[in-house]
C-alpha positions as CSV (number, residue, x, y, z in Angstrom):
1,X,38.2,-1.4,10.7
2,X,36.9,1.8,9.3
3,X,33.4,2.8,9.4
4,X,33.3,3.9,5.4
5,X,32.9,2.0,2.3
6,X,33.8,2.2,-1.2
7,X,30.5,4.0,-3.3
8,X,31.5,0.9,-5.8
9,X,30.4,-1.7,-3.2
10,X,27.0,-1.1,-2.1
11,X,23.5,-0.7,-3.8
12,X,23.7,3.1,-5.0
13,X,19.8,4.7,-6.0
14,X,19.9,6.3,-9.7
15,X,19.4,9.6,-8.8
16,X,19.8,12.1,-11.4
17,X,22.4,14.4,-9.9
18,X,21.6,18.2,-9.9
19,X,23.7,20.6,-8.0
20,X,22.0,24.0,-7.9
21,X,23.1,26.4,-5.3
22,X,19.8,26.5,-2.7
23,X,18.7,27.3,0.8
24,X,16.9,25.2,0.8
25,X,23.2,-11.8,25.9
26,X,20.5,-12.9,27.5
27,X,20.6,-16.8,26.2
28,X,16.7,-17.4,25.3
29,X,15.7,-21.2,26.7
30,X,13.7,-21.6,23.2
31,X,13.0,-18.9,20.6
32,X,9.3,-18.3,19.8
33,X,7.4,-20.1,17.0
34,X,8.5,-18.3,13.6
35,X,5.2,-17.5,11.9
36,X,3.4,-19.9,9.4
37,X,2.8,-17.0,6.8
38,X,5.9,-16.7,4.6
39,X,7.1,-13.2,4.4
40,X,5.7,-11.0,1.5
41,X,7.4,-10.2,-1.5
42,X,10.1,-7.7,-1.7
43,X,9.1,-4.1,-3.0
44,X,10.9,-2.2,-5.1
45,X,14.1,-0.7,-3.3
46,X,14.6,2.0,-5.9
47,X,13.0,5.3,-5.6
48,X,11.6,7.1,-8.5
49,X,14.5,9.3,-10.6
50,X,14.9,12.3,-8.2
51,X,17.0,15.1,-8.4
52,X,20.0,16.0,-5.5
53,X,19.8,19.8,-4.6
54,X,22.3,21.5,-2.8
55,X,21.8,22.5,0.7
56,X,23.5,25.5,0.5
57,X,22.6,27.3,3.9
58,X,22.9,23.8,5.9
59,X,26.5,23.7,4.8
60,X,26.8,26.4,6.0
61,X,25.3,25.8,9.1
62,X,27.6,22.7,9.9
63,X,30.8,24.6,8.6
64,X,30.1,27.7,11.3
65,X,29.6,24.9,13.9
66,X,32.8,22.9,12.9
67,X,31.4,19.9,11.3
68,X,32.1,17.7,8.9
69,X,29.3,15.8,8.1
70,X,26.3,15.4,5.6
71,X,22.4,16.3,5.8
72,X,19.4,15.0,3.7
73,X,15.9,16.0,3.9
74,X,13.2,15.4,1.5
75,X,9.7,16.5,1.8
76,X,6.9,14.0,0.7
77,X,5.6,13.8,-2.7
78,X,8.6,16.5,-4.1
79,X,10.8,15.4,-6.4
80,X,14.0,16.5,-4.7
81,X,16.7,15.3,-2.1
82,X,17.7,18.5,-0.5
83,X,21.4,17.8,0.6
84,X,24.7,19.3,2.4
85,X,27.9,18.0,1.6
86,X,26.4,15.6,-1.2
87,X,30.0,13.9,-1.3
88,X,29.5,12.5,2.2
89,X,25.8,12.3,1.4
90,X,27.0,9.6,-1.1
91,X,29.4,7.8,1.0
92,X,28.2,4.8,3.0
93,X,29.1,4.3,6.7
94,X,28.2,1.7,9.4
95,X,24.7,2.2,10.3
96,X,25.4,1.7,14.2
97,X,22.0,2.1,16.1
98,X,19.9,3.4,13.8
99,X,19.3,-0.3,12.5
100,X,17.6,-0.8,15.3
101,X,14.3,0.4,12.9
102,X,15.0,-2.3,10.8
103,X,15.9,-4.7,13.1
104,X,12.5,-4.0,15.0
105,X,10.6,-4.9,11.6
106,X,12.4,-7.8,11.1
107,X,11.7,-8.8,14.6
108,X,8.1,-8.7,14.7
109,X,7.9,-9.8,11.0
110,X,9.7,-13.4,12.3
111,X,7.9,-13.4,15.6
112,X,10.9,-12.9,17.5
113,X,9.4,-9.7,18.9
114,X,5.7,-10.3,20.1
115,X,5.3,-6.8,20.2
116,X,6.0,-3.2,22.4
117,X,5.9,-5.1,25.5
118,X,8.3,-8.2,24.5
119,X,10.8,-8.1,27.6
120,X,14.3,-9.3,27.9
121,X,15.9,-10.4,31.2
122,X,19.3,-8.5,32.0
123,X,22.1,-10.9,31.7
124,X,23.7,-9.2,34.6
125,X,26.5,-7.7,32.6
126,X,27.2,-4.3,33.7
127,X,27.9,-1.9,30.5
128,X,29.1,1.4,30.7
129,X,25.4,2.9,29.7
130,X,23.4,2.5,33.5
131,X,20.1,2.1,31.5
132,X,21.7,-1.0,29.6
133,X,22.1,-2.9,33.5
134,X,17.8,-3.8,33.5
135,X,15.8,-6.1,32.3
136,X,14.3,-4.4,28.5
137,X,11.5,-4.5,26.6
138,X,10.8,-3.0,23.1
139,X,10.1,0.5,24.2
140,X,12.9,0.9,26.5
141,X,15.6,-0.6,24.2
142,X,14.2,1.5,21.5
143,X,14.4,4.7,23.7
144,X,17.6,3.9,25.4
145,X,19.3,2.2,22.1
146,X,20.5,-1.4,24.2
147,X,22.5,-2.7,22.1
148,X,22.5,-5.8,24.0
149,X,18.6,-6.3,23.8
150,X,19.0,-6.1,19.6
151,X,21.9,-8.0,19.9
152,X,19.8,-10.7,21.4
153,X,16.6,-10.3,19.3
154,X,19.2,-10.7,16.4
155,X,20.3,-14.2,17.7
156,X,16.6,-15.4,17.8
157,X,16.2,-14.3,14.2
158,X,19.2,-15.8,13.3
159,X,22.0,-15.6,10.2
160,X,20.0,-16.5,7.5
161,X,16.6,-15.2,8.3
162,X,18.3,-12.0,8.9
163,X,20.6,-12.2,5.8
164,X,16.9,-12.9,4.0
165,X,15.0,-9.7,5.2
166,X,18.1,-7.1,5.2
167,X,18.2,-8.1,1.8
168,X,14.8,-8.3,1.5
169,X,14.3,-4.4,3.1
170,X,16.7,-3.0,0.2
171,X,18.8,-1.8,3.1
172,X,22.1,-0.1,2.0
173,X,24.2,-2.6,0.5
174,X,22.7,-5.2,2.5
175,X,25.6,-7.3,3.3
176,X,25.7,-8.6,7.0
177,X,28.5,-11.1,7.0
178,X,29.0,-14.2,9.5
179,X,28.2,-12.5,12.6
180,X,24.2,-12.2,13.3
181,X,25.0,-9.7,16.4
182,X,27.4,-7.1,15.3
183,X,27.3,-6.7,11.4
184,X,25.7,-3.3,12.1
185,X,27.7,-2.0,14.1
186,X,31.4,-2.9,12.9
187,X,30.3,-4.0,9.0
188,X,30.1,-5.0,6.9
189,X,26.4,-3.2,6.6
190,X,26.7,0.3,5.2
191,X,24.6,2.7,4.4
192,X,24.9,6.0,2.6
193,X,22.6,9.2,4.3
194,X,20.8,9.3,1.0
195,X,20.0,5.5,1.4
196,X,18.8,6.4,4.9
197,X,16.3,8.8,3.7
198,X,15.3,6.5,0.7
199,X,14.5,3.6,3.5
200,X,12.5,5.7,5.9
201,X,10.4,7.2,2.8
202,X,9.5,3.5,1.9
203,X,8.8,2.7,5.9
204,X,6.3,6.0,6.2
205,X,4.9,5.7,2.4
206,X,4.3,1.8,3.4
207,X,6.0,0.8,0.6
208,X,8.3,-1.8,2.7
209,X,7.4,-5.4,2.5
210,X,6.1,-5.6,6.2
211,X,2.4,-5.7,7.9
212,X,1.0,-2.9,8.7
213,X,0.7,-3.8,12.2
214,X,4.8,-4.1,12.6
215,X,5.1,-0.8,11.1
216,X,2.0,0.9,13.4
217,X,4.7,-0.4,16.4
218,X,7.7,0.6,14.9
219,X,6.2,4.2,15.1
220,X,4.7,3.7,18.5
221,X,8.5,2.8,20.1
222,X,10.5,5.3,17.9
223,X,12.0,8.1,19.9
224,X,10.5,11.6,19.6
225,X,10.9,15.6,19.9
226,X,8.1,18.3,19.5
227,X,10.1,20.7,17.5
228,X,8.3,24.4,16.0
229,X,4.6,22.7,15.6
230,X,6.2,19.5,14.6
231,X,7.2,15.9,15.8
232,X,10.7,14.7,14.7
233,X,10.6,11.0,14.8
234,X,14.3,9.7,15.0
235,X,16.9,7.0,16.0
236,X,20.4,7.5,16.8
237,X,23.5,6.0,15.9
238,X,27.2,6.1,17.4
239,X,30.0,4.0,15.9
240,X,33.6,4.3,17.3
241,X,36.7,2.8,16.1
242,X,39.7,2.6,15.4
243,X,41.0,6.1,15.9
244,X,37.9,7.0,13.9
245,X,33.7,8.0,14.8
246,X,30.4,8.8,13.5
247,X,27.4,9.8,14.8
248,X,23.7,9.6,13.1
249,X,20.3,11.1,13.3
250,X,17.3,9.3,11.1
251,X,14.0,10.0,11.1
252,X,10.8,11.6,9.8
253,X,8.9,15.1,10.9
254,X,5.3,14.3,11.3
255,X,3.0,17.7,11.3
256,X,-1.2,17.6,11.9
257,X,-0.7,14.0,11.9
258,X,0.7,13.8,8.1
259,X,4.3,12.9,7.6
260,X,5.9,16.0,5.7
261,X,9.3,14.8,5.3
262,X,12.2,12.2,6.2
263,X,16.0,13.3,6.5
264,X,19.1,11.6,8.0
265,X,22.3,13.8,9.6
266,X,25.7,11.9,9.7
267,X,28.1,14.1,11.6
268,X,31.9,12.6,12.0
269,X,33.8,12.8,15.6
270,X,37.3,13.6,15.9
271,X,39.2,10.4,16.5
272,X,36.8,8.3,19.1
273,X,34.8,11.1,20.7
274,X,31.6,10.7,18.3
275,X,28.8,13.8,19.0
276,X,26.3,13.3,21.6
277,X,22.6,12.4,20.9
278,X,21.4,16.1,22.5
279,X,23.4,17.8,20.0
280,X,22.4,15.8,16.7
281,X,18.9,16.7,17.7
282,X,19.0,19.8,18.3
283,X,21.7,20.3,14.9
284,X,18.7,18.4,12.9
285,X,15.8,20.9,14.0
286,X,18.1,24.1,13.3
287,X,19.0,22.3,10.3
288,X,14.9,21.2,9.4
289,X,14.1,25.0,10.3
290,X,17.0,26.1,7.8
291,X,15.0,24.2,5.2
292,X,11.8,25.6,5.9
293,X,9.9,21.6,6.8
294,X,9.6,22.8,10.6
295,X,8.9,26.3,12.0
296,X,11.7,28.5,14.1
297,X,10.6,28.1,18.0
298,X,9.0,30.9,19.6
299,X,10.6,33.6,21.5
C-alpha cells in the first residue's frame, strides 16, 4: 500500500498555475432512523480560477527544519493559494484522520450522529492510544481522533450512503472502495493539500451541501489553539505504512470572530515514524506567522 496517488486519478481543481517567487467496534443493537428529508443538492466542488503562489519563505522554513512536505494557506476573499512545495501541494495522499470533518457532516446529515453529545460504548478493546480504552462521544473522539468511534459511526452510515455524500462533498477524488470503515485511512480516498484547503473554504464559506446546524457542531467539536491574537481551528491526520508515513494538519484561523483563512500542512515521516500532532501545530503557526495571517507571539 502506499499512501500517494497518481495526480491522473483523482478530481484535480483548474487552478491557473502561477509560480512567483513570494514570502508570502462497538456493534450498534439498531442504527437510528435516517432522516425523512432527502439530502440537499450537491454544490459546486470547483473553486473559482485562482492563482498558486509560491511560498517561498515557508519552504524555507520546512527545509531549515528537515522536512519534506507541503503547505497551503489562503486568506478569504483573495484570489490566491499561497503554497510551499507546490509539487507535493499537488499530490494526493490518504487523508487519515482528518476525514473525521467530513465524516462528522455526513454523520449528523444521516442521523447517525444526534449531535455533540452522541456517545459510543467502548467495546473493550484495548488500543495502543489510552484515551481510545472509554466509552466516546462526539467531542472526545473529535479531540482525541478515535478512530474506532468513526469507524463505528461509518458502519451506521453505511457503504452506499457514504459512497453518496463523499461524493456528494466533492471530497478529493472521492473514491471509498468496498470497505465503509477504513477507506480513509489505507485508500483508496486521497486528497491533494490544495484539495484540503479548497474543502474547508467551502465548509467555512457554507458553500457545502449540509445544514447549517451540522456545520455550527462541526465547529463546536473541532480541536483548537489560540495562536498570536488568533484561533487555529484544525484536525490531524497520521497514516503509517508500509515502510512509509504522513502526517497532516487542516484547518482554518478564525480572528474577531471572522474566519481569515484556511490552510492544510502535509509533512512526510521517515519510514513509519510519522511527526507528532504538537509539532504540526506548532510548524503551522510559525508557518501562518511566516505568511503574515497570524501575528508572532509576544515576548
Amino acid at each position: 500500500m502506499t499512501s500517494r496517488v497518481p495526480v491522473g486519478m483523482h478530481r484535480t481543481p483548474l487552478y491557473v498555475v502561477v509560480l512567483a517567487a513570494a514570502c508570502g467496534a462497538a456493534g450498534p443493537d439498531s442504527p437510528p432512523p435516517v432522516p425523512e428529508t432527502p439530502p440537499p443538492a450537491p454544490s459546486d466542488p470547483s473553486p473559482p480560477a485562482a492563482t498558486v503562489e509560491r511560498f517561498v519563505a515557508g519552504e524555507a522554513l520546512m527545509t531549515a527544519d528537515g522536512l519534506t512536505g507541503a503547505f497551503v494557506v489562503r486568506r478569504t476573499g483573495e484570489p490566491v493559494y499561497v503554497v510551499a512545495f507546490p509539487d507535493l501541494a499537488r499530490t494526493a495522499f490518504v487523508p487519515a484522520s482528518t476525514f473525521k470533518i467530513p465524516n462528522t457532516l455526513i454523520g449528523l446529515e444521516t442521523g447517525v450522529i444526534a449531535d455533540e453529545a452522541f456517545a459510543l460504548p467502548w467495546d473493550g478493546v484495548r488500543r495502543e492510544i489510552e484515551a481510545w480504552n472509554r466509552d466516546q462521544d462526539l467531542t472526545s473522539a473529535m479531540a482525541e481522533s478515535t478512530v474506532w468511534y468513526y469507524q463505528e459511526v461509518a458502519r451506521r452510515v453505511g457503504l452506499e450512503r457514504m459512497r453518496e455524500w463523499v461524493s456528494r462533498l466533492g471530497y478529493g477524488n472521492a473514491e471509498i472502495g468496498s470497505r465503509v470503515d477504513a477507506f480513509w485511512l489505507e485508500g483508496p480516498l486521497a486528497i491533494t493539500p490544495l484539495e484540503q484547503v479548497e474543502f474547508i473554504e467551502r465548509l467555512t464559506a457554507g458553500r457545502l451541501p449540509v445544514s447549517a446546524r451540522s456545520t455550527s457542531i462541526l465547529r463546536r467539536v473541532v480541536p483548537t489553539r489560540a495562536v498570536g491574537g488568533a484561533t487555529l481551528h484544525a484536525k490531524t491526520g497520521t497514516f503509517v505504512g508500509d515502510g512509509e508515513s504522513h502526517a497532516w494538519l487542516v484547518g482554518w484561523v478564525e480572528r474577531g470572530g471572522a474566519d481569515v483563512a484556511c490552510f492544510a500542512l502535509l509533512v512526510e515521516g521517515e519510514g513509519a515514524r510519522a511527526p507528532s500532532r504538537e509539532m504540526r501545530w506548532d510548524l503551522a503557526a510559525r508557518l501562518l506567522e511566516a505568511a503574515g495571517v497570524v501575528s508572532p507571539p509576544r515576548t
